[in-house]
Backbone as a chain_set.jsonl record, in Angstrom:
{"seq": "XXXXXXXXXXXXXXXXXXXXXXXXXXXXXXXXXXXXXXXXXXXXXXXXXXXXXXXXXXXXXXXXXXXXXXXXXXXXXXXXXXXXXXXXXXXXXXXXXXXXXXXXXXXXXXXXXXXXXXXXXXXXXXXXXXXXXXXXXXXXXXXXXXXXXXXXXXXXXXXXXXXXXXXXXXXXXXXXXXXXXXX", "coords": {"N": [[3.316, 52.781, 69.748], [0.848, 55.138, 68.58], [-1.452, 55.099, 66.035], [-2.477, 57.143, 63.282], [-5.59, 57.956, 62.602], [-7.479, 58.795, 59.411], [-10.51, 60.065, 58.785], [-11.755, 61.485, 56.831], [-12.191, 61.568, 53.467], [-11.345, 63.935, 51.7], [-9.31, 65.242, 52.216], [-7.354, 63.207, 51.427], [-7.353, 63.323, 49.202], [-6.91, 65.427, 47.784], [-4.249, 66.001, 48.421], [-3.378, 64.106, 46.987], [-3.512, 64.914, 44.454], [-1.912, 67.607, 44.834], [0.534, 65.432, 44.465], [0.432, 64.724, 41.979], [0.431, 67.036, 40.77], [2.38, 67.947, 41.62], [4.606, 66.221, 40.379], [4.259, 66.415, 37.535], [5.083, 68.785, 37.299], [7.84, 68.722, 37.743], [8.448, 67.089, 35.788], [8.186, 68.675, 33.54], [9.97, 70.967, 34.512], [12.347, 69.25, 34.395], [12.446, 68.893, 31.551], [13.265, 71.622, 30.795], [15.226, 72.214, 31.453], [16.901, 69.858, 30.343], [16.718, 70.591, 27.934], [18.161, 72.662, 27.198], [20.438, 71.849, 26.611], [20.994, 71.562, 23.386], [18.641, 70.875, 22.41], [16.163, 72.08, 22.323], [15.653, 74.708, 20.427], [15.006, 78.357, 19.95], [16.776, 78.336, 23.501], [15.174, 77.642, 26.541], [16.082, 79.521, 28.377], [17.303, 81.697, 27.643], [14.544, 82.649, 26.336], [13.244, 83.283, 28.331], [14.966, 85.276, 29.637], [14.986, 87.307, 27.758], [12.841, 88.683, 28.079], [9.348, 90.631, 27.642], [7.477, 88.955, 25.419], [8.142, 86.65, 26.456], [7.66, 86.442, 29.244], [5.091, 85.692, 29.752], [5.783, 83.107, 29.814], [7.268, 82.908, 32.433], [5.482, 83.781, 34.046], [3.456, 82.112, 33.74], [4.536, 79.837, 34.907], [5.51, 80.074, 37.671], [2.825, 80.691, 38.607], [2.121, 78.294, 38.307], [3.193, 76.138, 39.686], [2.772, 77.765, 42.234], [0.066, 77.729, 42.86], [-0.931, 75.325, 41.644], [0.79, 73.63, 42.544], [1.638, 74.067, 45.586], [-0.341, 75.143, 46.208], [-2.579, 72.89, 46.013], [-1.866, 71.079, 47.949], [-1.949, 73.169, 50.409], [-4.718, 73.291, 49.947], [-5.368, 70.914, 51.047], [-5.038, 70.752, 53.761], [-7.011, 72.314, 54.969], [-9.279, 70.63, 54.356], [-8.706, 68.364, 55.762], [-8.583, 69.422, 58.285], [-11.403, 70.152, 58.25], [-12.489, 67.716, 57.847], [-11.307, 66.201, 60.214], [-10.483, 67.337, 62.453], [-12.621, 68.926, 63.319], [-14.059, 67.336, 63.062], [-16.264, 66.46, 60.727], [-17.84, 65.065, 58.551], [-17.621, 65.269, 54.77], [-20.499, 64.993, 52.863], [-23.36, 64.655, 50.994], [-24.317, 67.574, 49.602], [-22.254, 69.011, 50.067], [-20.381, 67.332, 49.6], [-20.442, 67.002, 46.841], [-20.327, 70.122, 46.08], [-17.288, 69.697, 46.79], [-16.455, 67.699, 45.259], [-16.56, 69.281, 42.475], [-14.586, 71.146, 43.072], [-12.302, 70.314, 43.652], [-11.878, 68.692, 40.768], [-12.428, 70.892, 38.502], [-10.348, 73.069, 39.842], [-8.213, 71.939, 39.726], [-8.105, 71.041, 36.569], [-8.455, 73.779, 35.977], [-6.082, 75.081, 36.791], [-3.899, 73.891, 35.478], [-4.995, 74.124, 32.607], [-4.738, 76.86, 32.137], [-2.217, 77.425, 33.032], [-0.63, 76.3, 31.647], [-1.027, 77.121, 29.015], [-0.57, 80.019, 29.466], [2.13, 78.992, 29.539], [3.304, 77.813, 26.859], [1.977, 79.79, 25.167], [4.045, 81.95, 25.901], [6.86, 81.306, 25.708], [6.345, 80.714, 22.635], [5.936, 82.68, 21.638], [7.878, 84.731, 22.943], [10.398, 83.617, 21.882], [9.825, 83.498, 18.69], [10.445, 86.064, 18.963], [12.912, 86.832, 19.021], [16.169, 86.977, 17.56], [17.259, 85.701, 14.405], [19.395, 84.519, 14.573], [19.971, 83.396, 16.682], [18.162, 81.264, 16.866], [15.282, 82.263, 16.602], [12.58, 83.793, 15.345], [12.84, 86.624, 14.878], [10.658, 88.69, 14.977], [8.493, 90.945, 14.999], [6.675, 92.785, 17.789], [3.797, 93.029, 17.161], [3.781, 91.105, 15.203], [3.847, 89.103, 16.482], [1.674, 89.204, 18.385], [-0.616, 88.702, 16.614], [0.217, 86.581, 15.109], [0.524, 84.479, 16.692], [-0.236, 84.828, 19.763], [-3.319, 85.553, 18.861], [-3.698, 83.586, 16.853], [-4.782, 81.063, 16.838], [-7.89, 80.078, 16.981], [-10.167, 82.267, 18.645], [-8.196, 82.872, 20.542], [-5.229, 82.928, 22.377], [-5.387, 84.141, 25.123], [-8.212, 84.31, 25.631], [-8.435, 81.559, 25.626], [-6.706, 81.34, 28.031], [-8.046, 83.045, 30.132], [-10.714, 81.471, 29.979], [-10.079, 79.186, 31.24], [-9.053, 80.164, 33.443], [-10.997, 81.081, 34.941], [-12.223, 78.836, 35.011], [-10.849, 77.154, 37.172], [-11.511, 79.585, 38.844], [-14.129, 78.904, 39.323], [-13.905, 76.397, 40.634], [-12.868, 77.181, 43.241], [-14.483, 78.42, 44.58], [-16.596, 76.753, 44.922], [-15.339, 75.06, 46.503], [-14.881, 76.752, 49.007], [-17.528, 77.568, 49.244], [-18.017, 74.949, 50.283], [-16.573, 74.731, 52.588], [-17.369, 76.442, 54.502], [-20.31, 75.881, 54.736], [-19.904, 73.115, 55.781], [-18.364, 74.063, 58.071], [-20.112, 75.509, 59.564], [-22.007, 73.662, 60.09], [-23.698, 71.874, 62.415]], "CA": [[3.17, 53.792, 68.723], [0.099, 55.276, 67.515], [-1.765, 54.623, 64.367], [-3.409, 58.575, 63.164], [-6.709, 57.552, 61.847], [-8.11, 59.753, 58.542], [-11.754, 59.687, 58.63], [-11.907, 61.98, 56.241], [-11.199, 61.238, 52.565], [-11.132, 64.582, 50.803], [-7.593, 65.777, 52.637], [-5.69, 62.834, 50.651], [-7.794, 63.14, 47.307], [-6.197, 66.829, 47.455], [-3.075, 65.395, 48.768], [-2.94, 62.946, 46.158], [-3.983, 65.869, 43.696], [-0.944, 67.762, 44.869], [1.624, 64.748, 44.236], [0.49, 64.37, 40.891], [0.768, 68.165, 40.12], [4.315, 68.103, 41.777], [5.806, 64.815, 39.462], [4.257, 66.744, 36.403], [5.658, 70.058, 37.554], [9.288, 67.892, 38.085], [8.856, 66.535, 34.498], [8.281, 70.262, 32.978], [11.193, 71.389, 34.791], [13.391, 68.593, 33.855], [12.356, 69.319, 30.41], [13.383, 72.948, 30.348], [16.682, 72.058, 31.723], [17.625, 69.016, 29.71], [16.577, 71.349, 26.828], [19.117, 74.093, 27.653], [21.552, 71.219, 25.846], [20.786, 71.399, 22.195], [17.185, 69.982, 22.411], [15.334, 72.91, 21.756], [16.671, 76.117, 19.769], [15.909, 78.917, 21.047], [16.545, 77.687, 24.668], [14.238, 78.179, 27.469], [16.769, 80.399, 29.299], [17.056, 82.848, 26.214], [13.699, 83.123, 25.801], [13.113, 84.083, 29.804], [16.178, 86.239, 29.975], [15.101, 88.26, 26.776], [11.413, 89.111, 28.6], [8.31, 90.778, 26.502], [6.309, 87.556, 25.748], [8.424, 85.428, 27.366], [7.217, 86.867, 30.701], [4.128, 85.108, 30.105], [5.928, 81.808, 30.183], [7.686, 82.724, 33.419], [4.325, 83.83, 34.753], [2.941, 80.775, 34.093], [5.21, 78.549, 35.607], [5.21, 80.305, 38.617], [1.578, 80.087, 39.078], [1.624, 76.757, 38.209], [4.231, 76.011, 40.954], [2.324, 78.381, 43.299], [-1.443, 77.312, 42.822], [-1.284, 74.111, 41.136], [1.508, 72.31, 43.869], [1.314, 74.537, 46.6], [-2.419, 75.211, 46.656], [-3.2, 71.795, 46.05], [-0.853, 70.674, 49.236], [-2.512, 73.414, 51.202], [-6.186, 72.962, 49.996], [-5.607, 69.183, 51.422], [-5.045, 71.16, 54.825], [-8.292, 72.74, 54.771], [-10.034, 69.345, 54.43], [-7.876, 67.586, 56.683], [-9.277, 70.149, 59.395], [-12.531, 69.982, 58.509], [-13.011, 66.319, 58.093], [-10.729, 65.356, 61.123], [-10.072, 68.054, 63.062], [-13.775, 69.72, 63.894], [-15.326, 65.905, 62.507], [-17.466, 66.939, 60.473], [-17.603, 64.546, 56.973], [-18.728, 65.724, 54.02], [-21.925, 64.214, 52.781], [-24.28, 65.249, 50.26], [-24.367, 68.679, 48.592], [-20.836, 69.534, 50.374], [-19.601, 66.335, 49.276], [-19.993, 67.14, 45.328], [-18.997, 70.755, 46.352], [-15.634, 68.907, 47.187], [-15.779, 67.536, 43.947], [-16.83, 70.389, 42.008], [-13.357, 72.071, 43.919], [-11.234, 69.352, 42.885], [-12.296, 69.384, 39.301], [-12.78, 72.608, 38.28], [-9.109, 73.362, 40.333], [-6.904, 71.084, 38.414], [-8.292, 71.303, 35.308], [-8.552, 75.08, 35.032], [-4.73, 75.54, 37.238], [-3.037, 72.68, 34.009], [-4.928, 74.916, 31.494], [-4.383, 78.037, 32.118], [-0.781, 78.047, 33.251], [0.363, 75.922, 30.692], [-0.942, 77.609, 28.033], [1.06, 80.696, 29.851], [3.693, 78.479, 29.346], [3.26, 77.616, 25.692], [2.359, 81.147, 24.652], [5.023, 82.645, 26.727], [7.85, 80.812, 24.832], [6.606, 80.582, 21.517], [5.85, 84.396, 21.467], [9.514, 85.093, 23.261], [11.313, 83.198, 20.526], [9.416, 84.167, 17.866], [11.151, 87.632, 19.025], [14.378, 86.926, 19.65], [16.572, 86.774, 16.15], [17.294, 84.455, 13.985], [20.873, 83.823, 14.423], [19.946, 82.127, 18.118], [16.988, 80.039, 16.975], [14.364, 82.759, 17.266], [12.481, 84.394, 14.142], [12.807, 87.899, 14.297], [9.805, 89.151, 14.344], [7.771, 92.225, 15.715], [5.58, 92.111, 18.403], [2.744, 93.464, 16.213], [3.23, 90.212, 14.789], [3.629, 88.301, 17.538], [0.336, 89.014, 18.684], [-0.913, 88.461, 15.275], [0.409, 85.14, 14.453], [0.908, 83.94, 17.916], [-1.459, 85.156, 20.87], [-4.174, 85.344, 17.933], [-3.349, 82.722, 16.208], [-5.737, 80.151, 17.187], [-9.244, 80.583, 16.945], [-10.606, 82.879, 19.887], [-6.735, 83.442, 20.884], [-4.779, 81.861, 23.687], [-6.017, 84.814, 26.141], [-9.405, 83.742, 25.633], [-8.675, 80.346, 26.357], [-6.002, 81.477, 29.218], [-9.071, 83.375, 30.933], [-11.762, 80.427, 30.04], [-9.358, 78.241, 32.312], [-8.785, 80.64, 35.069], [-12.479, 80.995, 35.283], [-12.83, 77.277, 35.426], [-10.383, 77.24, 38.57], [-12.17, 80.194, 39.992], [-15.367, 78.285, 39.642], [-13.718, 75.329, 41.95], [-12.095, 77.557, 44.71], [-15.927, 79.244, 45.235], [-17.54, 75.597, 45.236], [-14.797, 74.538, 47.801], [-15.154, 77.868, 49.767], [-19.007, 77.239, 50.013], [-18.344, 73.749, 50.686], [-15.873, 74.999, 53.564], [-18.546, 77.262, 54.945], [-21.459, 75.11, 54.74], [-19.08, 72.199, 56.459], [-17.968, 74.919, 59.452], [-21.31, 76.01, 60.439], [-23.212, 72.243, 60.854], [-23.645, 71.741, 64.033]], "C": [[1.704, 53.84, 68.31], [-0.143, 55.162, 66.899], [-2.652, 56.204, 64.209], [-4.303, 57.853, 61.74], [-6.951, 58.361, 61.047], [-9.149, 59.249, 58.56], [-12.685, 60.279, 57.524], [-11.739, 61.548, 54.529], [-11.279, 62.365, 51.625], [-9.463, 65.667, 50.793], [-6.667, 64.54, 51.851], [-6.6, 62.863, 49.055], [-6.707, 64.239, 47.294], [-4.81, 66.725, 47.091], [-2.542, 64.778, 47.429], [-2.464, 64.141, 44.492], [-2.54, 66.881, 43.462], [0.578, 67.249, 44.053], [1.655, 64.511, 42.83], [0.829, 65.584, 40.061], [2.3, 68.587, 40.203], [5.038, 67.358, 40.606], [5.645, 65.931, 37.926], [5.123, 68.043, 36.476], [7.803, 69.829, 37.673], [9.328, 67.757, 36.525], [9.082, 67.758, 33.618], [9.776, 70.83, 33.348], [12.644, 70.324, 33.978], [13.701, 68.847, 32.084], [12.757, 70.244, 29.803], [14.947, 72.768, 30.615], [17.467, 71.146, 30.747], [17.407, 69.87, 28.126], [17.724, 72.422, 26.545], [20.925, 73.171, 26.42], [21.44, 70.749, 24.416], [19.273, 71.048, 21.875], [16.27, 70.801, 21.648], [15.87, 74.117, 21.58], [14.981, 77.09, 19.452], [16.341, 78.273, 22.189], [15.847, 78.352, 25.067], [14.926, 79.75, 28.107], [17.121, 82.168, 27.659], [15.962, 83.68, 25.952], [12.956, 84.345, 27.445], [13.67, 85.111, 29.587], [15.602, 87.849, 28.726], [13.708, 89.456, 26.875], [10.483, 89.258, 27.549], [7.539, 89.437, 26.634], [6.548, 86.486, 26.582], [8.083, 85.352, 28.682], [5.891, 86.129, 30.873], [4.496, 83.823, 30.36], [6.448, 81.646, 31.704], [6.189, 82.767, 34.369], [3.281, 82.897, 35.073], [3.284, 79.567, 35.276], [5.413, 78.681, 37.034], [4.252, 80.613, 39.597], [1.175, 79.184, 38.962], [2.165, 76.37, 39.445], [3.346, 76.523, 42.135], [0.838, 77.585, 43.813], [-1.233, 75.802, 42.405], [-0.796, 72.67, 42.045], [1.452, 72.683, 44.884], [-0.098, 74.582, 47.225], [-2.621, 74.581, 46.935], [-3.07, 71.115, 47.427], [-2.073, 71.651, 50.37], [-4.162, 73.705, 51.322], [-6.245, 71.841, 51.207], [-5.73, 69.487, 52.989], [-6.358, 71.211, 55.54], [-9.249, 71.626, 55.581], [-9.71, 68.727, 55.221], [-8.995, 68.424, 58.012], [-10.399, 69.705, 59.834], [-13.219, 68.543, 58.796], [-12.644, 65.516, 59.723], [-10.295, 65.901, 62.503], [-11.893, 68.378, 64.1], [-14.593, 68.279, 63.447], [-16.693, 66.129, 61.957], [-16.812, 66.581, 58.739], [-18.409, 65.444, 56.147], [-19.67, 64.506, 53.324], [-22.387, 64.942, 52.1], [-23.809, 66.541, 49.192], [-22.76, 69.108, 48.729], [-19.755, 68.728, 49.928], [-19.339, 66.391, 47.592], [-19.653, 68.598, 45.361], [-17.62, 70.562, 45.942], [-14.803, 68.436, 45.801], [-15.663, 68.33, 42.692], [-15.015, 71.679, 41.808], [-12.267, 71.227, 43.732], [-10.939, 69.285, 41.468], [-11.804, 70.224, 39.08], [-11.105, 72.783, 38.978], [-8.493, 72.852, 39.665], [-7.13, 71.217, 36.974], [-7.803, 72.826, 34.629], [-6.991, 75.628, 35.743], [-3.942, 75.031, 35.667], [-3.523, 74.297, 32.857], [-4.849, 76.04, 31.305], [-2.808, 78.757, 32.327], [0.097, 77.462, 32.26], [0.108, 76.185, 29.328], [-0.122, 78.78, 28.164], [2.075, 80.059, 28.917], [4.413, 78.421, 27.569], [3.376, 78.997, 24.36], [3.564, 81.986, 25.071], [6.523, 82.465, 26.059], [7.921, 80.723, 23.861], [6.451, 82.155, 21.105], [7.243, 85.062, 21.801], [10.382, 84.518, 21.842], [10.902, 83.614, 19.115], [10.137, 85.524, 17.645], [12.779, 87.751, 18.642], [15.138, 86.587, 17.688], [16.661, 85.458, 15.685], [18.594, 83.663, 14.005], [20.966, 82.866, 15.833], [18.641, 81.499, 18.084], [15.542, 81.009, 16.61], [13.667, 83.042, 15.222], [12.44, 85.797, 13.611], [11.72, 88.71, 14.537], [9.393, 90.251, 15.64], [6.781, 91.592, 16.959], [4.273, 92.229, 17.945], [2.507, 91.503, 15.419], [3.3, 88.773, 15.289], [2.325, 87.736, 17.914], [-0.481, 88.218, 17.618], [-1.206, 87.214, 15.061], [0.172, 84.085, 15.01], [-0.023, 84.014, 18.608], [-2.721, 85.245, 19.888], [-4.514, 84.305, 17.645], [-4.071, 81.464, 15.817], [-7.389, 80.628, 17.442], [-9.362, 80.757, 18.444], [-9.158, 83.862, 20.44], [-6.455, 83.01, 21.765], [-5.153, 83.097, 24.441], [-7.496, 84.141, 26.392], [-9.905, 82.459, 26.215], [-8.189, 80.532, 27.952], [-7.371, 81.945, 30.575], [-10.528, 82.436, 31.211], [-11.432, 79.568, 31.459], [-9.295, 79.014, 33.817], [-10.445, 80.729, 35.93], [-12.781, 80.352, 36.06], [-12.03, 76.72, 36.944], [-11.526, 78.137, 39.187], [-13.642, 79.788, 40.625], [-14.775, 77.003, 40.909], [-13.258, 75.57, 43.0], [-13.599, 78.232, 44.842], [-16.274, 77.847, 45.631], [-16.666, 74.97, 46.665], [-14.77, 75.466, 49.283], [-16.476, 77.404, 50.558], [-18.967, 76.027, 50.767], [-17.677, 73.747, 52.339], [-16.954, 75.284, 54.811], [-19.45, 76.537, 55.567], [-20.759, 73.895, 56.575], [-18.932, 73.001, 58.292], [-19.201, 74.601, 60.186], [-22.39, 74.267, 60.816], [-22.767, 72.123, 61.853], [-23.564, 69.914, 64.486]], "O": [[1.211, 52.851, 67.768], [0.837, 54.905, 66.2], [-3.507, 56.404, 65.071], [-4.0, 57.465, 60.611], [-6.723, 59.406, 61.656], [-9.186, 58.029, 58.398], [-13.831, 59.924, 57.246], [-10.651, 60.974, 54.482], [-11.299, 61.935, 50.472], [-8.856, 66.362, 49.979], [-5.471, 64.739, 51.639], [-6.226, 62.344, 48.003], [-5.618, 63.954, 46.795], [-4.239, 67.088, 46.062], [-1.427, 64.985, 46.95], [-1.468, 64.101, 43.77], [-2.049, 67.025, 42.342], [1.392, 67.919, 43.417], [2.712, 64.128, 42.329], [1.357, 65.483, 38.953], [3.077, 69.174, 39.45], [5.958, 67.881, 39.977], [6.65, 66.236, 37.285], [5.899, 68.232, 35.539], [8.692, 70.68, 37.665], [10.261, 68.326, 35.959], [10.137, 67.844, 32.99], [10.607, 71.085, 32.477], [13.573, 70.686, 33.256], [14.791, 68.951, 31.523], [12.809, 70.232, 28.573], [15.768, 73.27, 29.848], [18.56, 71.526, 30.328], [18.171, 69.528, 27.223], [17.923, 72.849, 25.408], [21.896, 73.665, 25.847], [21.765, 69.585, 24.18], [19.007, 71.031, 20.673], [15.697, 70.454, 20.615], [16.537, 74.635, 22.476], [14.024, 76.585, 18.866], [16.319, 77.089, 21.854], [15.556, 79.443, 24.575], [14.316, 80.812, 28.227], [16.969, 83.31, 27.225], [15.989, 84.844, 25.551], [12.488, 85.48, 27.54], [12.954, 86.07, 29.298], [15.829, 89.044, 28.917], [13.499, 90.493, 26.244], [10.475, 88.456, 26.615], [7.091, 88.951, 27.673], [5.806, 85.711, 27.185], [8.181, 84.286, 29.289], [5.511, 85.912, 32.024], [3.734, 83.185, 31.087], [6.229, 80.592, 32.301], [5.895, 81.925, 35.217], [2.537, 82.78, 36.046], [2.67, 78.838, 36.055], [5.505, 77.66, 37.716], [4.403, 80.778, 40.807], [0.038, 78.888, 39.329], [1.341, 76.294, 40.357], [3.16, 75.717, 43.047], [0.638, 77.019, 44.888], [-1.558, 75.069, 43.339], [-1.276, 71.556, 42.252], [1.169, 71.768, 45.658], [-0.662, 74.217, 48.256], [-3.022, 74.612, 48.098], [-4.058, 70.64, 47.987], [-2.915, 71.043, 51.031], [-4.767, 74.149, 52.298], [-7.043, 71.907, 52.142], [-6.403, 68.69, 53.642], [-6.753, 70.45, 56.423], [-9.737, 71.61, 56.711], [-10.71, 68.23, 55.739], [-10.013, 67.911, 58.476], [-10.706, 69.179, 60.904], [-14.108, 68.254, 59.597], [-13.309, 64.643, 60.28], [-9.875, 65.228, 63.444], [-12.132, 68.059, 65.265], [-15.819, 68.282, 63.552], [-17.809, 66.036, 62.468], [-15.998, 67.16, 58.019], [-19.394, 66.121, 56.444], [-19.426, 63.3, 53.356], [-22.054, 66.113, 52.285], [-23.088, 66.412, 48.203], [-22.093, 69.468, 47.759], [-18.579, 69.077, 49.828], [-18.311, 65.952, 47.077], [-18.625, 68.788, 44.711], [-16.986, 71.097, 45.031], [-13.656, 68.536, 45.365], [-14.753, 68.092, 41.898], [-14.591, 72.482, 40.976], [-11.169, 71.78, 43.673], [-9.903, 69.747, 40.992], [-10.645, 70.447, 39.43], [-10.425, 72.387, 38.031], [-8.098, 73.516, 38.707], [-6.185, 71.532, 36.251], [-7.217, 73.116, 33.586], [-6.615, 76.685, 35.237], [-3.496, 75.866, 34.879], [-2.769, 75.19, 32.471], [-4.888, 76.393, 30.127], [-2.344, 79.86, 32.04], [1.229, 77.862, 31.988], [0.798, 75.66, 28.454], [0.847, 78.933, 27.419], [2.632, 80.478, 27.902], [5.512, 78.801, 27.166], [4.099, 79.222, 23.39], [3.943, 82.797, 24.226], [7.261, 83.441, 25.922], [9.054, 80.611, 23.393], [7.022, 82.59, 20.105], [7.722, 85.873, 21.009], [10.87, 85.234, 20.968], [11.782, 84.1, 18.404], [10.391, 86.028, 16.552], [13.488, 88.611, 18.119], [14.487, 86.018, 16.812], [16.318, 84.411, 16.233], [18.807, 82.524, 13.591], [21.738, 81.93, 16.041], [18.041, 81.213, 19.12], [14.594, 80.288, 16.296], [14.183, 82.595, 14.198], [12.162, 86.174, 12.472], [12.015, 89.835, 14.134], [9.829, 90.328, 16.789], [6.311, 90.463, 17.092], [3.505, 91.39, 18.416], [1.455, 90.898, 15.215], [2.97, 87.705, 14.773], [1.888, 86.586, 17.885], [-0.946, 87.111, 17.891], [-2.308, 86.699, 14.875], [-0.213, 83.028, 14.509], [-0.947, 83.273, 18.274], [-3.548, 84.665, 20.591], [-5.591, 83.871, 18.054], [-3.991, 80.921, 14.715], [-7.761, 81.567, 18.146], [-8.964, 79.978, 19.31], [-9.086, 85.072, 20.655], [-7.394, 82.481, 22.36], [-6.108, 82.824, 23.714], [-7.731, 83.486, 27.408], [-10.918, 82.153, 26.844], [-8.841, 80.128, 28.915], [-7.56, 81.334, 31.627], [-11.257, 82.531, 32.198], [-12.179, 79.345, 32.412], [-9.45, 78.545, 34.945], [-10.805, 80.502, 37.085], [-13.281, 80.521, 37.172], [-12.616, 75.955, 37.71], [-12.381, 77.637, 39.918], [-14.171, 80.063, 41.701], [-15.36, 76.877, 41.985], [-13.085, 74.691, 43.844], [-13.441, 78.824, 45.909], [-16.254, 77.695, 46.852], [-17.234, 74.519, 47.659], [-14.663, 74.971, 50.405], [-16.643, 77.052, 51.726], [-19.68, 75.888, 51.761], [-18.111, 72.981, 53.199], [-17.248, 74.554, 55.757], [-19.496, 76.471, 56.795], [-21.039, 73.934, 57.773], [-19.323, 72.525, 59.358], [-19.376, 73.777, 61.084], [-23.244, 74.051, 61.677], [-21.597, 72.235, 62.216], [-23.517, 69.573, 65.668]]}, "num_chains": 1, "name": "protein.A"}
């Protein structure tokens, strides 16, 4: 039997990067489910089902899921290639790149989708009446109380974060690039 050498080590940082976004992405879920049994009033499934703000929580969670465990999984690809495939380490400028694209990716995937998540549910329930947990209220003052609510407003932050991803998928792009073309 074979032994498959990695010579690379930015395909299992990613990797690793992945497994840690999956367990948290497992614990979230478990959370929304074991919630569904008295835990938290409204429930999750109420606040989905009833849409309007809550659409931002679904929207979240399914770009968290998408980008944050998927991505991460098939960033690690990427690297895998480049480091082990075409042999060609990174080193130097491509090498903090790498980290730049690691960074910057996890940080700004976590904060941007789980504020989604946060606004998405407390803005849905907020809506939904008061006889199933919710408070009633307008979306006028939804926005207001809620998406406002916090200095700057959770958009503000939601877009700070996506930024801060989009800043680490360019630095890993270039770093891709750069990586290809050495000879």
């Amino acid at each position: 039997m074979s032994k498959t050498v990695v010579k690379g080590k930015w395909a299992s940082r990613f990797i690793l990067a992945a497994i840690i976004q999956g367990a948290l992405a497992t614990g979230l879920t478990l959370f929304w489910v074991v919630s569904q049994f008295g835990l938290l009033r409204p429930e999750f499934s109420r606040v989905i089902a009833f849409g309007s703000a809550g659409n931002w929580f679904t929207v979240g969670y399914t770009t968290y899921m998408t980008v944050g465990v998927v991505g991460m999984a098939v960033t690690a690809l990427f690297y895998y290639f480049i480091e082990n495939v075409l042999n060609k380490p990174y080193t130097g400028m491509v090498d903090k790149l790498a980290w730049v694209h690691l960074v910057c990716m996890n940080v700004g995937v976590v904060g941007a989708t789980w504020l989604m998540m946060v606004v998405g549910y407390l803005g849905g329930a907020a809506l939904l009446p008061p006889q199933v947990g919710g408070l009633g209220w307008t979306p006028a003052e939804v926005h207001e109380k809620i998406f406002y609510g916090i200095p700057l407003g959770y958009p503000t932050w939601i877009v700070g974060f996506i930024f801060l991803l989009a800043v680490g998928v360019v630095a890993g792009g270039l770093g891709y690039i750069i990586s290809w073309r050495k000879s």
